[in-house]
C-alpha positions as CSV (number, residue, x, y, z in Angstrom):
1,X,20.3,20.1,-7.0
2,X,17.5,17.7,-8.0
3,X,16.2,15.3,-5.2
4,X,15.3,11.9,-5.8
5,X,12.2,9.4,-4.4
6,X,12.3,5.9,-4.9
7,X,8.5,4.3,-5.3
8,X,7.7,0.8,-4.7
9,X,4.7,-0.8,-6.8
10,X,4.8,1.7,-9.1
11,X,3.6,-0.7,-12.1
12,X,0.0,0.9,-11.8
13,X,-2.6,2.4,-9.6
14,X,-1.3,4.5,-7.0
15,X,2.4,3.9,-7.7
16,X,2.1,5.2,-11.1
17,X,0.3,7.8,-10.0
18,X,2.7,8.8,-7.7
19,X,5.7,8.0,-9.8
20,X,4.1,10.6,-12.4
21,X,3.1,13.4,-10.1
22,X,6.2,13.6,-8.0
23,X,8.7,13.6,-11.6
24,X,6.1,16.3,-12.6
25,X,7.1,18.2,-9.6
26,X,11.1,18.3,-10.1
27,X,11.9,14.9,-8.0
28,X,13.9,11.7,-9.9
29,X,12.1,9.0,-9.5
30,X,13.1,5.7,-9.4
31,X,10.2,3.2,-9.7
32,X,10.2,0.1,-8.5
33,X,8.5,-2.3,-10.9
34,X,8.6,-6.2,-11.2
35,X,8.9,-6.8,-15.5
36,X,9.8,-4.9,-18.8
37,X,6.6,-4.1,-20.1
38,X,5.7,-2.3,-16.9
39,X,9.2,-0.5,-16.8
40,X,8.4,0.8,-20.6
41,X,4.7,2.0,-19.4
42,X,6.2,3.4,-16.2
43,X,9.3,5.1,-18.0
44,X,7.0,6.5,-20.6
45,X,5.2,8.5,-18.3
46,X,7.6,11.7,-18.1
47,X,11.2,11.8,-19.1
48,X,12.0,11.5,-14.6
49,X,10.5,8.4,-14.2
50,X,13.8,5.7,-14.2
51,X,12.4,1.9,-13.7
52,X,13.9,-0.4,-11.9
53,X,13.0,-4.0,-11.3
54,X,12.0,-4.5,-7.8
55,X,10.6,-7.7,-5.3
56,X,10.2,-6.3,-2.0
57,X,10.5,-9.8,-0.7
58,X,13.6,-10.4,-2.6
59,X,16.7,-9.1,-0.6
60,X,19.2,-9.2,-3.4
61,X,16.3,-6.8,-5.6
62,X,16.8,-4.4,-2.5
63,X,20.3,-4.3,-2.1
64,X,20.3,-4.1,-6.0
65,X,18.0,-1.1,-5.4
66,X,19.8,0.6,-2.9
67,X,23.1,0.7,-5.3
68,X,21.8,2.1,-8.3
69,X,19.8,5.1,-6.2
70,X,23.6,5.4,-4.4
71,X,25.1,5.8,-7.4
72,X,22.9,8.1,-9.2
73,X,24.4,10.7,-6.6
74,X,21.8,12.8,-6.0
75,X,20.0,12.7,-2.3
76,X,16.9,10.6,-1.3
77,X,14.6,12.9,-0.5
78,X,11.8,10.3,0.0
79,X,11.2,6.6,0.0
80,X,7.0,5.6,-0.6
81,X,6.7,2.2,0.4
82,X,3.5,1.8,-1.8
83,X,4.3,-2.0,-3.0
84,X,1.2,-4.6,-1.7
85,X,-1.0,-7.1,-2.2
86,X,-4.5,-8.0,-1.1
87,X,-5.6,-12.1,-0.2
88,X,-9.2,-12.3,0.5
89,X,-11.2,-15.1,2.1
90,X,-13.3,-16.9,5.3
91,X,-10.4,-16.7,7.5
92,X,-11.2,-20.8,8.2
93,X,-10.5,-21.7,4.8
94,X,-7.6,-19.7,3.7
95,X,-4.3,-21.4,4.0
96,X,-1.6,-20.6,6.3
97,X,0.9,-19.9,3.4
98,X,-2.0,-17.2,2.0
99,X,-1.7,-15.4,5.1
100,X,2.3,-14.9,5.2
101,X,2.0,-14.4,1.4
102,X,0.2,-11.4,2.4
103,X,2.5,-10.3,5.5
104,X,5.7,-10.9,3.4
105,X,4.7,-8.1,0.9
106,X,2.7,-5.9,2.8
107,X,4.6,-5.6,6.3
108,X,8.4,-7.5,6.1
109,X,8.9,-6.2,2.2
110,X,7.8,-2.8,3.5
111,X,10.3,-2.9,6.6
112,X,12.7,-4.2,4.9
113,X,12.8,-1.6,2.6
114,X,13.4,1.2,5.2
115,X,15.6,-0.9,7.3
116,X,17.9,-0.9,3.5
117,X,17.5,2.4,3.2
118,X,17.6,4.4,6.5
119,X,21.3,5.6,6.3
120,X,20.5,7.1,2.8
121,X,17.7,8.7,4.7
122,X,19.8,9.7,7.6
123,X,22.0,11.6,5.2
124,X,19.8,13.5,3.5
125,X,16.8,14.0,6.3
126,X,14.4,12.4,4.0
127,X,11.3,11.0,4.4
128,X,9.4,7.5,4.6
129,X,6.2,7.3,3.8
130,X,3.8,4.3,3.8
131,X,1.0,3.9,2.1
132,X,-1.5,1.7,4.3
133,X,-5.2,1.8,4.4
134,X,-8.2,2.6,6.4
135,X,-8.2,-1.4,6.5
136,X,-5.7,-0.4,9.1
137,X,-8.4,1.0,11.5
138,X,-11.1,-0.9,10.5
139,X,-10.7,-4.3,9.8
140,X,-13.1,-6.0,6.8
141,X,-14.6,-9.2,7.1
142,X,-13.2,-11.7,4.3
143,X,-10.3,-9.8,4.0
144,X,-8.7,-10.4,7.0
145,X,-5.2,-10.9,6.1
146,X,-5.3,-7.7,4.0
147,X,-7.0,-6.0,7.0
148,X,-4.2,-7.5,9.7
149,X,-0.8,-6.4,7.8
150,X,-2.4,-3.0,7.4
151,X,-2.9,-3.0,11.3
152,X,0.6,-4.3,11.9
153,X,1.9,-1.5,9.1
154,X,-0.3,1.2,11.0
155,X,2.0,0.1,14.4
156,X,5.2,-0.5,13.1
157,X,4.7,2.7,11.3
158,X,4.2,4.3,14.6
159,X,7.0,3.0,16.3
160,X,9.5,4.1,13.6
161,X,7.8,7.3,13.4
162,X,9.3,7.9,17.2
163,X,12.4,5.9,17.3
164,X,13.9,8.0,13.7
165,X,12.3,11.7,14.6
166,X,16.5,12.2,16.1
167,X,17.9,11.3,13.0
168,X,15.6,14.1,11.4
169,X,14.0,11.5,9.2
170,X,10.1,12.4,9.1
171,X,7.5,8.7,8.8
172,X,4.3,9.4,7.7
173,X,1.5,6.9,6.7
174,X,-1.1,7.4,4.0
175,X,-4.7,5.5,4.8
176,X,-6.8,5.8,1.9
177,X,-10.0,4.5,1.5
178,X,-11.4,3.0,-2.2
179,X,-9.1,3.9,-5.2
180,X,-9.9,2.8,-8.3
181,X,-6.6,0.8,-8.8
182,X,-6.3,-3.1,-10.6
183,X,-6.3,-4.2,-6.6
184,X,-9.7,-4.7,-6.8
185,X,-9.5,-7.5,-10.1
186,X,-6.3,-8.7,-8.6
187,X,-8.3,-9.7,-5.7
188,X,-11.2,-11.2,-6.9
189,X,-8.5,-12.8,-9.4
190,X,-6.6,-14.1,-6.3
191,X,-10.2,-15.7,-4.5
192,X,-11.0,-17.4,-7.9
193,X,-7.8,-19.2,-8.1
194,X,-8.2,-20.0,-4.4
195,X,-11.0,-21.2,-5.5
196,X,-10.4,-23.4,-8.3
197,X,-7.4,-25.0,-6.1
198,X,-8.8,-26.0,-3.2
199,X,-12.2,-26.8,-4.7
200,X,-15.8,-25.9,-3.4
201,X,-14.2,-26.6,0.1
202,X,-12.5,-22.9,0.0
203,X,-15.9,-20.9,1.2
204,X,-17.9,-23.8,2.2
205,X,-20.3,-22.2,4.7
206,X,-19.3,-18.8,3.7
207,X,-20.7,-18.5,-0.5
208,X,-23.6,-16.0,0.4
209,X,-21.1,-13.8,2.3
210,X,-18.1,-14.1,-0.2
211,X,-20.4,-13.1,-2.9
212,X,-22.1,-10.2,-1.1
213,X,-18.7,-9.3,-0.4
214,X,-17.6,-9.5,-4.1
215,X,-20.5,-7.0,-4.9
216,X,-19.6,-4.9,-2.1
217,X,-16.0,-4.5,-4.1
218,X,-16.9,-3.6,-7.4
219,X,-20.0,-1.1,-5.9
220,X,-16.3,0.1,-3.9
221,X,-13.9,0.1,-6.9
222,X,-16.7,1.8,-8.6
223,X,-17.2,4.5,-6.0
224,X,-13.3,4.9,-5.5
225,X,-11.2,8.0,-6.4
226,X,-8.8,8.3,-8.4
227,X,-5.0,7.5,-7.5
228,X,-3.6,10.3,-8.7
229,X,-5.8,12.0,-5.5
230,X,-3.5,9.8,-3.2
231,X,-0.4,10.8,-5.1
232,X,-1.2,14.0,-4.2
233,X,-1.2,13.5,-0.7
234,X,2.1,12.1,-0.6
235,X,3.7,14.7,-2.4
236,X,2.1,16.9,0.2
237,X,3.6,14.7,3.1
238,X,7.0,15.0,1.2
239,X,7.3,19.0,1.3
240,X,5.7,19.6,4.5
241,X,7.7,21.4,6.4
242,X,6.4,19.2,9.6
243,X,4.2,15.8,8.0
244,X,1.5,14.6,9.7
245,X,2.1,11.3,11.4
246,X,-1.5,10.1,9.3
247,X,-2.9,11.4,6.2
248,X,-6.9,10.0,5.6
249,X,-7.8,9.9,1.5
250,X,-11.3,10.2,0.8
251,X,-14.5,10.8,2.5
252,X,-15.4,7.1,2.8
253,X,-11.8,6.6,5.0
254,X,-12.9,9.4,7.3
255,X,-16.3,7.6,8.1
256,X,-14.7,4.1,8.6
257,X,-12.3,6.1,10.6
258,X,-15.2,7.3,12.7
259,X,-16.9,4.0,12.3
260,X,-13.9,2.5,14.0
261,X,-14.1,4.4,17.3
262,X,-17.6,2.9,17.9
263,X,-18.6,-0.2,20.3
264,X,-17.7,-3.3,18.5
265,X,-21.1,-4.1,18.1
266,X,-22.4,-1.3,16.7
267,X,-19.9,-1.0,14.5
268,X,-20.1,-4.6,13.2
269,X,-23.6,-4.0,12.5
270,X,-23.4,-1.2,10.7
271,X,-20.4,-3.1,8.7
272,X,-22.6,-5.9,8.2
273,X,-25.6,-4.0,6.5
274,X,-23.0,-1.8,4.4
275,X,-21.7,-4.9,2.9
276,X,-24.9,-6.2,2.5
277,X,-23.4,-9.5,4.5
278,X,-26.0,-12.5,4.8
């Protein structure tokens, strides 16, 4: 009997990817997307790929969700909390309602989508996996929201990890490092209407960093690998017979990862010239 995986974010970048690999591998997936045009480009992809419209911060869209993979009949082998967002900034200027933009999407849409769909899980010994970052073990400067709800992700992730191994449902989390994915544009899109609504006020103090820092994303985005190398991974984390609790992507995620374990000052040194920060 065919298995189904439902993907959150799955308009582009890794979501797509993952959407495409895992139908190409026998799964039905349903693909979370937020409008038509990116549920014709998603559904277009191979002949497995069902859209659906999805908000992760939208309750209704979950419990919408979790009906129409219910009645499709067929067991949920895996649910990929991909869905996220990155806000970017001097953490003195960004406002308040920037950070829990951030937080609502990338740690209570993601938890919320597990808490919805557990007993689905539960029934079929399924899977959760979340798709973090190595922003989750080593925190960038100017992208400290993005950098904190992947932290928080990293321990919640944990804690479910433990708390669901007796219900036989396996939690893994994915921590990749640069992908070349429209995060990167959506980004700098975000800073620049920061930017143009606040006024010169947003990175007062901060311009030489925040623009070392916007080089330091397109020499990243340029450098990244491609999704479909993530995708990969997760379908890896799906079949396992026993997942790994944490899957690293890419060679730059296993040096941050390295990078991470050493003094703080070291470390932020070595940060500092990498970025090329003022």
């Amino acid at each position: 009997m065919q298995s189904a995986v439902l993907v959150t974010g799955a308009s582009t970048g890794i979501g797509a990817a993952i959407a495409a690999v895992l139908a190409r591998h026998g799964y039905a997936v349903f693909a979370g997307v937020r409008d038509d045009a990116a549920a014709a480009s998603i559904q277009a992809v191979h002949g497995d790929v069902r859209a659906i419209r999805l908000d992760v911060t939208d309750a209704a869209a979950i419990a919408a969700a979790v009906e129409t993979v219910g009645a499709s009949g067929l067991p949920l082998a895996g649910l990929i909390n991909n869905a996220g967002i990155s806000v970017a900034g001097p953490t003195e200027r960004l406002p308040i309602d920037a950070w829990r933009k951030q937080f609502e999407v990338n740690l209570f849409g993601q938890i919320a989508m597990t808490q919805a769909f557990i007993p689905a899980l539960r029934a079929s010994r399924g899977r959760a996996i979340f798709i973090g970052s190595i922003a989750g073990r080593l925190a960038v400067p100017f992208l400290g929201p993005y950098s904190a709800s992947k932290f928080a992700l990293r321990a919640a992730v944990d804690s479910l990890r433990v708390e669901l191994a007796p219900s036989g449902i396996a939690v893994a989390l994915i921590q990749p490092g640069a992908v070349k994915t429209p995060i990167w544009q959506k980004g700098r899109a975000g800073r620049d209407a920061m930017v143009a609504e606040m006024g010169p006020d947003a990175t007062a103090g901060y311009d030489d960093a925040v623009e070392a820092l916007v080089r330091a994303t397109h020499e990243s985005e340029a450098k990244g690998i491609p999704p479909e190398d993530v995708a990969k991974v997760v379908l890896e984390a799906l079949i396992a017979k026993k997942p790994r609790a944490h899957y690293l992507v890419g060679a730059d995620a296993r040096i941050q990862a390295l990078l991470a374990r050493l003094p703080a000052n070291v470390s932020d040194a070595l940060l500092r010239k990498a970025m090329k920060l003022p």
